[in-house]
C-alpha positions in Angstrom: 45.3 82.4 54.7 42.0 81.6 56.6 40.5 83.3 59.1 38.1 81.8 61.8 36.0 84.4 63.9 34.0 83.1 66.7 32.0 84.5 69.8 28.8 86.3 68.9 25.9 85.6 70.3 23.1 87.2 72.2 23.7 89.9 74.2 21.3 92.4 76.3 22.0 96.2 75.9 24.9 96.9 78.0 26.2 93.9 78.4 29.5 92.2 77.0 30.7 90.2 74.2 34.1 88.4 73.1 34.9 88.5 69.2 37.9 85.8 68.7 39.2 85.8 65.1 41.9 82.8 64.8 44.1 83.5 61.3 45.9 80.3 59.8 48.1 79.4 56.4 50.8 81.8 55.5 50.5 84.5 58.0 54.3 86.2 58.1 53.2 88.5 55.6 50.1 89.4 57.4 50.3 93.1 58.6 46.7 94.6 60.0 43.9 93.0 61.3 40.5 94.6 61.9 36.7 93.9 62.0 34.2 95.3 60.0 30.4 94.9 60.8 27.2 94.7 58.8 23.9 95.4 60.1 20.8 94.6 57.7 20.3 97.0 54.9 23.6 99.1 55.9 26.9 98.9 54.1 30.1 97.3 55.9 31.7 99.7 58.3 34.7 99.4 60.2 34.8 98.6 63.8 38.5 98.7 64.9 42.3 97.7 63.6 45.5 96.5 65.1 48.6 96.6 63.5 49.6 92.5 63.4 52.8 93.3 66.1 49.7 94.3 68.3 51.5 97.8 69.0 49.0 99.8 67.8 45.0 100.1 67.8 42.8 102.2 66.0 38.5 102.5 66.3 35.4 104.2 65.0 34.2 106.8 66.9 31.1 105.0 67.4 32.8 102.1 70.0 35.6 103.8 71.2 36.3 103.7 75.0 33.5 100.2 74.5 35.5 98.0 72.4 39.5 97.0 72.4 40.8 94.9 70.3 43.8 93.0 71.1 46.0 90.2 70.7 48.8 88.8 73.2 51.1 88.0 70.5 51.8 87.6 66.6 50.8 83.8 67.3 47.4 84.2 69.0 44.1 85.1 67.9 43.0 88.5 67.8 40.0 89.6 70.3 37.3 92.0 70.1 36.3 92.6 73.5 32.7 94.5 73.2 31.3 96.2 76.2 28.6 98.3 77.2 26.8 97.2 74.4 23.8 98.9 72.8 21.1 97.4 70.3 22.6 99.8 67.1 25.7 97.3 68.1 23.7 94.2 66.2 25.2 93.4 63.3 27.5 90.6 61.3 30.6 91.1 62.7 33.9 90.3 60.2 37.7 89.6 60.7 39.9 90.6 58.4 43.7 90.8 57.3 45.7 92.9 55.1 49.4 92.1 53.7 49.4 95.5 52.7 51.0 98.3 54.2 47.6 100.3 55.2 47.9 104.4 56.5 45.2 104.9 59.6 43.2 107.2 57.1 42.5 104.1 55.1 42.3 101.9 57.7 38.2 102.1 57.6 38.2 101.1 53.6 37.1 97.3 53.6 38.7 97.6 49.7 42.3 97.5 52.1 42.0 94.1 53.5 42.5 91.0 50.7 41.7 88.8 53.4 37.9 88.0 55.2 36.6 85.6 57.8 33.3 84.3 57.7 31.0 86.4 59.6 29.9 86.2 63.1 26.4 87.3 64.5 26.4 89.9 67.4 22.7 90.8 68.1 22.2 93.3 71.1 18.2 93.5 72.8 17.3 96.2 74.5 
């Protein structure tokens, strides 16, 4: 499996950014997708999940009601759609997959997900 995230960029503080994370290979077994972000000198921390049927969405309390994550269907990428954006936002942003079978409580543990794209760059100015 291979994931390809895409979209960061430049953004001024509340302003909006797309996250796109495209998975590819063997994916039926695939079943949660998230991102995780990494600012410098900080430790990974999760950002928000979605089961990969797309029914159901989970976030950290730090972007909810800002970010949704979706996807339209088990065949298309899944977004990260970022709004009112503040600088403590900037980080590398990561997509990632799980094939196993995750409870919400350990949805935030990166140790869940055996799968990781590459890292995009979100940087918010203020």
């Amino acid at each position: 499996v291979q994931l390809q995230a895409s979209g960061g960029g430049l953004a001024q503080a509340g302003g909006s950014l797309r996250l796109s994370c495209a998975a590819s290979g063997r994916t039926r077994s695939m079943l949660t997708m998230a991102w995780f972000r990494q600012a410098p000198g900080k430790e990974r921390e999760f950002v928000a999940a979605i089961r990969w049927s797309g029914v159901s969405t989970h976030y950290a309390e730090s972007v909810k009601g800002r970010f949704t994550i979706s996807r339209n269907n088990v065949e298309a990428p899944v977004y990260l759609q970022m709004n009112s954006l503040k600088p403590e936002d900037t980080a590398v942003y990561y997509c990632a997959a799980s094939t196993q079978r995750i409870i919400v409580s350990a949805l935030q543990n990166p140790t869940m997900y055996n799968y990781w794209g590459q890292g995009t760059l979100v940087t918010v100015s203020s």
